[in-house]
C-alpha positions as CSV (number, residue, x, y, z in Angstrom):
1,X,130.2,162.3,11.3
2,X,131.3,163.1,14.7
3,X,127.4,163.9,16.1
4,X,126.2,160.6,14.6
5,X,128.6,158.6,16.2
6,X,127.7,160.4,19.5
7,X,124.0,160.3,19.0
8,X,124.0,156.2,18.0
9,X,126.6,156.0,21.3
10,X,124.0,158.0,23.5
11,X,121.2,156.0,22.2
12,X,123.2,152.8,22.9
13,X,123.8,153.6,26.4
14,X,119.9,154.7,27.3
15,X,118.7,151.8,25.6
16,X,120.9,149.5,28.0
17,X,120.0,151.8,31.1
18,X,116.4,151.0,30.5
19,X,117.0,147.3,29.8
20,X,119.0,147.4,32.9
21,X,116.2,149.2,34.9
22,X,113.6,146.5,33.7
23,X,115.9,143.7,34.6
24,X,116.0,145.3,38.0
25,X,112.8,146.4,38.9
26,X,113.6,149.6,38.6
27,X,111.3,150.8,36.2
28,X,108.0,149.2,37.5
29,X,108.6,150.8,41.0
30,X,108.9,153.7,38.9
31,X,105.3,153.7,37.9
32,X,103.9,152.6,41.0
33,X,105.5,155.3,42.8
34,X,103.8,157.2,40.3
35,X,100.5,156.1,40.7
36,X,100.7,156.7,44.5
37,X,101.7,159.9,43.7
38,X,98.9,161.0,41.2
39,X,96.3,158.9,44.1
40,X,97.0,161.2,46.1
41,X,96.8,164.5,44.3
42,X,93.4,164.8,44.7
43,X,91.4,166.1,47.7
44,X,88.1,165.7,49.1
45,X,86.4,169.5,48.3
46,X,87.2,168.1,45.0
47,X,86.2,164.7,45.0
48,X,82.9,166.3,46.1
49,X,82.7,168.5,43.5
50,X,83.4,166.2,40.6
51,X,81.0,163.6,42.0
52,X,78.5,166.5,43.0
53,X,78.1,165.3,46.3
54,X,77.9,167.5,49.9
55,X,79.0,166.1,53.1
56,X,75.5,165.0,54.0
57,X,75.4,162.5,51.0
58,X,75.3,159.3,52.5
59,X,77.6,156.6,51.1
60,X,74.9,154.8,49.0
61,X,74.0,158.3,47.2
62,X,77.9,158.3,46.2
63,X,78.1,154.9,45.1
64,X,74.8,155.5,42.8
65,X,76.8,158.8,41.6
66,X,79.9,157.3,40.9
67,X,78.6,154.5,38.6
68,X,76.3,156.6,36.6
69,X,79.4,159.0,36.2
70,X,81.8,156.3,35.1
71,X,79.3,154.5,33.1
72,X,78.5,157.5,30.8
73,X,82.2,158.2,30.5
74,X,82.6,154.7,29.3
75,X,80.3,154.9,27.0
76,X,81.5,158.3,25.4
77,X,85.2,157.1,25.8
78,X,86.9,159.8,27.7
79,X,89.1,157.4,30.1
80,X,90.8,161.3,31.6
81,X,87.0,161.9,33.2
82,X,86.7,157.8,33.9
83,X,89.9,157.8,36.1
84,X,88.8,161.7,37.9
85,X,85.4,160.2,38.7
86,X,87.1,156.6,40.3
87,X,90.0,158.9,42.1
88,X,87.6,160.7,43.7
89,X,85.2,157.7,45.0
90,X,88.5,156.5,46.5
91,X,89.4,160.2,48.3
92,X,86.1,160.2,49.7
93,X,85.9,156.0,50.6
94,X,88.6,156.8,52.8
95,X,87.5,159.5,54.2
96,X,83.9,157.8,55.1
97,X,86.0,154.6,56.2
98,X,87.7,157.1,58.8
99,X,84.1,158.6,60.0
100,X,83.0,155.2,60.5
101,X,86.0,154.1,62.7
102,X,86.0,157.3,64.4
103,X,89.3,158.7,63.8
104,X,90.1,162.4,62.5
105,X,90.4,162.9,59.2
């Protein structure tokens, strides 16, 4: 009797916390802070290798790479391999952005 009381007051109180949190804001900076985070995770030996580019590629060759790549994995429904393949066109679009201004990488 004791644990159920507990348990329904525990529940009570995270359920307010996360009303609370969306109330505030608190929640959504969450997931954005999240999605930086997971941006991030991925470097450019392997945005290379999931694109299967080389350093000589030029820009047009990975843009015709990445939409064949995400258009198949549309089209067989694996969103995981979709989000790899547009993580890395964005790891390596900054770091041909940076080539083309001239600063270091």
């Amino acid at each position: 009797m004791g644990t159920g009381i507990l348990g329904r007051a525990f529940f009570q109180a995270y359920r307010q916390a996360l009303a609370n949190a969306s109330k505030t804001g608190v929640a959504q900076e969450a997931m954005q802070n999240a999605v930086r985070k997971g941006a991030k995770a991925i470097n450019e030996q392997e945005a290379r290798q999931i694109l299967g580019v080389t350093e000589q590629t030029s820009w047009e060759e990975i843009l015709q790479k990445y939409d064949k790549l995400f258009e198949n994995n549309a089209k067989a429904g694996s969103f995981y391999l979709q989000s790899k393949v547009h993580r890395a066109k964005e790891c390596l679009e900054v770091v041909y952005r940076s080539k083309a201004n001239g600063t270091p990488s």
